[in-house]
C-alpha positions as a Python dict, from the first residue, in 0.01 Angstrom:
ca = {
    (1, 'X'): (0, 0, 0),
    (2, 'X'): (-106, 299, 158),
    (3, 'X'): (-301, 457, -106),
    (4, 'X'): (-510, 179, 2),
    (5, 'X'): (-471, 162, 351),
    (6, 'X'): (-746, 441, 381),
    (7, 'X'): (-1062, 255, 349),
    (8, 'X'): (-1228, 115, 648),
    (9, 'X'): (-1127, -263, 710),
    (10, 'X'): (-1440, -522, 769),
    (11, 'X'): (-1466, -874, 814),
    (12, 'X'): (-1756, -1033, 612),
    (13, 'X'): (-1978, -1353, 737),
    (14, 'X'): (-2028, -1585, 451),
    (15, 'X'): (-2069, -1918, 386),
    (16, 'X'): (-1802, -2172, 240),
    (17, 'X'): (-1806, -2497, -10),
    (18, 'X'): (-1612, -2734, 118),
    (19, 'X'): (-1516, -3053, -14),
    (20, 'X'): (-1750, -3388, 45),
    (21, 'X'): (-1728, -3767, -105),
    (22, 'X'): (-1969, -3838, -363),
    (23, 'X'): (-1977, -4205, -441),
    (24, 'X'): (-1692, -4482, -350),
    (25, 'X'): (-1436, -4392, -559),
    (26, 'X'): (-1156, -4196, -526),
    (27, 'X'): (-1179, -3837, -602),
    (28, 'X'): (-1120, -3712, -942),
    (29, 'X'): (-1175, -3448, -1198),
    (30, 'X'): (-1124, -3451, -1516),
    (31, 'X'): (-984, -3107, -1730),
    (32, 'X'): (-1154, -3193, -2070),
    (33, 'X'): (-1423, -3390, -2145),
    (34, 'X'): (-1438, -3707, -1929),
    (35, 'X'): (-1516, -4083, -2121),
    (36, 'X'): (-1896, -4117, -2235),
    (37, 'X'): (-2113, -4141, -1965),
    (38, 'X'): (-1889, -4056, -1685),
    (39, 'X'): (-1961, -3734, -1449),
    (40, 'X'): (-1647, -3510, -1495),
    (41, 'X'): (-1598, -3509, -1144),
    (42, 'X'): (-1737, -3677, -796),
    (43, 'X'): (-1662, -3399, -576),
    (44, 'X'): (-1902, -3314, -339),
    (45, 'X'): (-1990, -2989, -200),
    (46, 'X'): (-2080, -2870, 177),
    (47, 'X'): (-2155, -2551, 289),
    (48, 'X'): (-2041, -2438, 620),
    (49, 'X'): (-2014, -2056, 797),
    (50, 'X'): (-1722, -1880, 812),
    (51, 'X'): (-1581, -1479, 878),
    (52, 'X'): (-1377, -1328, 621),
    (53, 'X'): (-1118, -1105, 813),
    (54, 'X'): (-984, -798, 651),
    (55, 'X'): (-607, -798, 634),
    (56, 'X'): (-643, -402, 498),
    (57, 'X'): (-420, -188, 693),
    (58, 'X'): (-280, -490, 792),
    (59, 'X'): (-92, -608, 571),
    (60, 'X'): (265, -675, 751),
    (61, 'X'): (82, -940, 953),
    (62, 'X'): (53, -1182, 669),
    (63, 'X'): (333, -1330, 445),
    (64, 'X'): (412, -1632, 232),
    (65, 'X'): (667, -1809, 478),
    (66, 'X'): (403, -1764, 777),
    (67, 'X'): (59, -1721, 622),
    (68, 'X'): (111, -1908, 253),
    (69, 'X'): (-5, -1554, 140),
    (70, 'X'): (46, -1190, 76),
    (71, 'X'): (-54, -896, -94),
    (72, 'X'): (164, -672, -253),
    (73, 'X'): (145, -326, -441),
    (74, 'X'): (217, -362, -766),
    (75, 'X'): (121, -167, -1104),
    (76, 'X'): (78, -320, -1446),
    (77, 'X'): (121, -199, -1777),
    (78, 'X'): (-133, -434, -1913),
    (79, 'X'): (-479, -331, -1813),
    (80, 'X'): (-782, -536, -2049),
    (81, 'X'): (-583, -821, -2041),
    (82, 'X'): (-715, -915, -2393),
    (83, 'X'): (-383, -930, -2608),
    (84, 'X'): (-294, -1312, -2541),
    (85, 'X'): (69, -1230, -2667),
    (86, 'X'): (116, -960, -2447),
    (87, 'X'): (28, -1130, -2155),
    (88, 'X'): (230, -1411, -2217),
    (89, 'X'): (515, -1170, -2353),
    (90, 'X'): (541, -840, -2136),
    (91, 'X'): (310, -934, -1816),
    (92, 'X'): (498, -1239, -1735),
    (93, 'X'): (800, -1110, -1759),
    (94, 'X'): (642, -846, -1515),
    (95, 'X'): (550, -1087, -1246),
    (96, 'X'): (888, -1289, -1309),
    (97, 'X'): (1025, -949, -1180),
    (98, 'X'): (768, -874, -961),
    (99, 'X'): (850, -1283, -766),
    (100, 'X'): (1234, -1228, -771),
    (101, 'X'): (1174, -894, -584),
    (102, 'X'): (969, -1023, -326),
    (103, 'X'): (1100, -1397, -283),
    (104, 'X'): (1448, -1356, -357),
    (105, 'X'): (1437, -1613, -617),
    (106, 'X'): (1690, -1709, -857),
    (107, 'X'): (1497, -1886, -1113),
    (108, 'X'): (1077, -1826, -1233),
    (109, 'X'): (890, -2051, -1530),
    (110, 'X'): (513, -1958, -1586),
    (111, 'X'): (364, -2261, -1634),
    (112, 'X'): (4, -2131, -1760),
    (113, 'X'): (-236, -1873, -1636),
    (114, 'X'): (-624, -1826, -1598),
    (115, 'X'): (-838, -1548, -1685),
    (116, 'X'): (-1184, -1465, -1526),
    (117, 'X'): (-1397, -1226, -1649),
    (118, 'X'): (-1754, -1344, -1784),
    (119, 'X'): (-2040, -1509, -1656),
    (120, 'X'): (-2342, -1742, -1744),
    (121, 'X'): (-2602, -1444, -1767),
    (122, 'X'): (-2401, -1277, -2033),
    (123, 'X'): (-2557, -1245, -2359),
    (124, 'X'): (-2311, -1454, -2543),
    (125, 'X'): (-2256, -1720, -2292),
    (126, 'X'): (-2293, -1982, -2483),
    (127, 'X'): (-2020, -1848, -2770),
    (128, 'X'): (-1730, -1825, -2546),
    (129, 'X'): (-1529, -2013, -2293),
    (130, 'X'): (-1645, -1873, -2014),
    (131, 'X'): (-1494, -1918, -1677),
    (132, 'X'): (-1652, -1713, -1324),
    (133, 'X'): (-1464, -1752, -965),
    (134, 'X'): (-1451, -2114, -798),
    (135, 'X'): (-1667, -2122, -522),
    (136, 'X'): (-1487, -2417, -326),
    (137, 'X'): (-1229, -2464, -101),
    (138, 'X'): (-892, -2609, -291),
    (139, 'X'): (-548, -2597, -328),
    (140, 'X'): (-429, -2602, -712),
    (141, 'X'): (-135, -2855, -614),
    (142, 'X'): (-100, -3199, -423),
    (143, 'X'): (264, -3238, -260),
    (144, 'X'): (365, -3479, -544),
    (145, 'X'): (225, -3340, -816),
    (146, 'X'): (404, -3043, -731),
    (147, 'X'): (691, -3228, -796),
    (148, 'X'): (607, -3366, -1095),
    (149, 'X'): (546, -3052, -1211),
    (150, 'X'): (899, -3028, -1216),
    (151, 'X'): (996, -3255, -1434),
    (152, 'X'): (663, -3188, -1650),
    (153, 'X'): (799, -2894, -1747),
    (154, 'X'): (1206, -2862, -1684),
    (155, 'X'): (1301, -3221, -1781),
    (156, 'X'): (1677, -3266, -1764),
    (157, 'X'): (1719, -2974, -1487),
    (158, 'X'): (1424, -3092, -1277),
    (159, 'X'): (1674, -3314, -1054),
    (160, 'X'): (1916, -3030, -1037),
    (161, 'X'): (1661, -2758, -959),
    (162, 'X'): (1505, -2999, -693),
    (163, 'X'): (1782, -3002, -459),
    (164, 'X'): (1710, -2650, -376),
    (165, 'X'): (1409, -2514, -225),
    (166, 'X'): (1078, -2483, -502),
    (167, 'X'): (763, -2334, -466),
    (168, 'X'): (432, -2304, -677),
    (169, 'X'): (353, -1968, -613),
    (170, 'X'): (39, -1818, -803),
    (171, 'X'): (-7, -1401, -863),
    (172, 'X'): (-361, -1351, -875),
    (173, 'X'): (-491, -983, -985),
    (174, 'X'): (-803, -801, -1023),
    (175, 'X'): (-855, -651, -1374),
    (176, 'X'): (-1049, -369, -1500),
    (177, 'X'): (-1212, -255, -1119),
    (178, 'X'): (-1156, -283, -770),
    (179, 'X'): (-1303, -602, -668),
    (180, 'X'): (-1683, -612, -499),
    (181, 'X'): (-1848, -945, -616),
    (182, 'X'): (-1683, -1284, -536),
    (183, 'X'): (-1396, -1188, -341),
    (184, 'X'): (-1105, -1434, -294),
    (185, 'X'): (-1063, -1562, 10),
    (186, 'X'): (-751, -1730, 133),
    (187, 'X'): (-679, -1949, 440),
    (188, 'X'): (-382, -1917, 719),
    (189, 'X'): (-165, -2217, 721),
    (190, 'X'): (-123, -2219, 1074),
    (191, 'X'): (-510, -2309, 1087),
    (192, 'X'): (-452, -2609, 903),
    (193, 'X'): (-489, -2997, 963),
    (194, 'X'): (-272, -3085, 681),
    (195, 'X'): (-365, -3488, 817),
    (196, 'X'): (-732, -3418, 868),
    (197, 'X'): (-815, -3144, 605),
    (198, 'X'): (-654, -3212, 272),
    (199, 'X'): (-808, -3462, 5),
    (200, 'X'): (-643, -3579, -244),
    (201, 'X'): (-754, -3513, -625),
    (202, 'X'): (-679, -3734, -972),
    (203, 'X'): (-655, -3404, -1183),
    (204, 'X'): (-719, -3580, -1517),
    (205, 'X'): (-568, -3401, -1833),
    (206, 'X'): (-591, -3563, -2162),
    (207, 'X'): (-231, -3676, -2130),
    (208, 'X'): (-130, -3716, -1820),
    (209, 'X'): (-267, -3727, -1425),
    (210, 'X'): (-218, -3460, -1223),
    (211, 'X'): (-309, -3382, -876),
    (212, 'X'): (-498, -3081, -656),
    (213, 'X'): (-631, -3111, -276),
    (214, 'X'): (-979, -3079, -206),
    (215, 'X'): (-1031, -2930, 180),
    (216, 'X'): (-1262, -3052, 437),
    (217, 'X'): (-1455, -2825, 678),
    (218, 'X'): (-1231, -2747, 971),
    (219, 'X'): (-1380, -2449, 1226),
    (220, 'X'): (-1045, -2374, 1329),
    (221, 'X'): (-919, -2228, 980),
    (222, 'X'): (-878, -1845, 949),
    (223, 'X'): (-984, -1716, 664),
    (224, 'X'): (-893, -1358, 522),
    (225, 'X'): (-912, -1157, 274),
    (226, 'X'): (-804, -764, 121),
    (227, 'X'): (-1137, -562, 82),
    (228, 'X'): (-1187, -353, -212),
    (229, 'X'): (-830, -515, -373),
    (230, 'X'): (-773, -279, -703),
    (231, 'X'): (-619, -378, -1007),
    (232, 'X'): (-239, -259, -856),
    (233, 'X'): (-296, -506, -579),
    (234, 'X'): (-186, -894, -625),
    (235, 'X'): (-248, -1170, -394),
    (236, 'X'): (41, -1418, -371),
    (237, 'X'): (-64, -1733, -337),
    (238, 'X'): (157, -2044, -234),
    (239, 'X'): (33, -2340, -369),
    (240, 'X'): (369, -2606, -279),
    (241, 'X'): (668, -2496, -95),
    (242, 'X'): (982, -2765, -56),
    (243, 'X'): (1070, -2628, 271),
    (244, 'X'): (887, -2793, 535),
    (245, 'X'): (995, -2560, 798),
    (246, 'X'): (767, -2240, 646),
    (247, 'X'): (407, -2261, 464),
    (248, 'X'): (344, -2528, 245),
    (249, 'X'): (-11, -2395, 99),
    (250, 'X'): (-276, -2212, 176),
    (251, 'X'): (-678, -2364, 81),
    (252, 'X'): (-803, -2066, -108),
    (253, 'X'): (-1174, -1983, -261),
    (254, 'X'): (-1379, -1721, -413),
    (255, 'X'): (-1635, -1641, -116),
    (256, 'X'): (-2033, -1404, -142),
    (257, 'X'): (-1964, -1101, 38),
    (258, 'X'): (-2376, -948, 38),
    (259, 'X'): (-2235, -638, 162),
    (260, 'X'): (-2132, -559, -196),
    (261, 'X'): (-2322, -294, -363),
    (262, 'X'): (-2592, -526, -633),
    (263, 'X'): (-2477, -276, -925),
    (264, 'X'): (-2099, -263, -849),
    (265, 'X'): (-1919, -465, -1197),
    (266, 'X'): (-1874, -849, -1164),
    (267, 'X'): (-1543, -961, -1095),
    (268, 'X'): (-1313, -998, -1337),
    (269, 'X'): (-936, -1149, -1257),
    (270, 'X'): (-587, -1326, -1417),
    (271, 'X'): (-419, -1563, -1211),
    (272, 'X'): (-77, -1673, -1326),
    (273, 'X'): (119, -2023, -1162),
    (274, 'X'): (451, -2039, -1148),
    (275, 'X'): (729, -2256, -1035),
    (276, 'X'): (989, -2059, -833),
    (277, 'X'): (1385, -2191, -784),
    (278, 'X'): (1623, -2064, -531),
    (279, 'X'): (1874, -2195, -776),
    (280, 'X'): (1925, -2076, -1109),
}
């Protein structure tokens, strides 16, 4: 990354959503449209200082197996992003590549992916599904639903695949600009309370019950980020690992840098989540 290395790191003091209860029952959130007259979710939010540190120029210091995140160089042939069959066609197989390369995996199924690119003061807001950063403090995956994931998705070779080490890993990419609004922030593992600090969430789909954590405010938790990240720059972000001996997750959230320049473009971003095997 040293095309990159260049610029001048900074840290950036911010505040932080983090999660708190709302009512007496257990947390939940539903993905569609929740039963008549129920909220579509009962998580609170709290906001609580924190310093962004710049990993730029220092990249080697963070990795998935210590950190539960990385960045890593990597160029795309897609560019817009607005082809639906290409991304599902020639950028996946792209980061399928890109995670064998840098995890040594044997094995990589895309479950689904997430663009973010438009906001609620657009002129046609209210004509498309729009979706901007998430400004709280989660982790996509619980421990079990991780698993369940699994079998969601590979039925009969779930058990097989299991007995080897899986992780939800998720390759999150600027698009169009190098990023100055709504930066993503992600959290070092070592920081983390995994006891204290992670709250389960019912992730409701229409079919089925998943699971995400929700993250309570810890001061200890190191938070970092990769200033000015360009389009040929991905964040990887572990969301479940199966080996208990390296990081299991890191809390991650979009974060307001006011540093940014007001007229710089909004931020725009894909984020695909994947299962990775060490089997085949």
């Amino acid at each position: 990354m040293a095309a990159a290395a260049v610029l001048t790191p900074h840290d950036v003091p911010t505040s932080l959503n983090y999660y708190t209860p709302e009512g007496d029952e257990t947390p939940y959130q539903y993905v569609r449209d929740p039963p008549p007259g129920k909220p579509k979710h009962n998580l609170g939010n709290e906001a609580h200082p924190a310093v962004i540190h710049d990993v730029r120029g220092k990249e080697d210091t963070v990795s998935l197996d210590t950190t539960g995140f990385q960045f890593v160089r990597h160029t795309s042939t897609e560019k817009d992003f607005l082809d639906e069959e290409r991304i599902q066609t020639v950028y996946y197989k792209e980061v399928e590549e890109l995670l064998k390369r840098e995890t040594g995996a044997k094995r990589v199924f895309i479950f689904d992916h997430t663009i973010r690119r438009n906001y609620e003061d657009s002129p046609d807001f209210r004509d498309k599904d729009f979706r901007g950063p998430v400004e709280r403090v989660h982790i996509d995956q619980t421990f079990d639903a991780s698993v369940a994931r699994v079998h969601h998705h590979l039925g009969e070779d779930a058990e097989r695949l299991l007995k080897s080490r899986v992780r939800i890993i998720n390759v999150w990419r600027p698009i169009g600009h190098a990023v100055a609004h709504k930066p993503l922030a992600v959290a070092d593992w070592r920081t983390l309370d995994v006891e204290h600090d992670l709250v389960p969430v019912r992730f409701i789909y229409p079919d089925r019950v998943g699971g995400t954590f929700s993250v309570k405010y810890n001061p200890a938790l190191r938070w970092n980020f990769l200033s000015d990240q360009t389009p040929d720059e991905v964040t990887l972000i572990k969301c479940f690992d199966s080996d208990v001996g390296k990081a299991r997750l890191t809390p991650h959230t979009a974060f307001l840098d006011e540093s940014s320049p007001a007229n710089a473009p909004k931020r725009q971003s894909i984020e695909v989540r994947t299962l990775v095997f060490d089997a085949e």
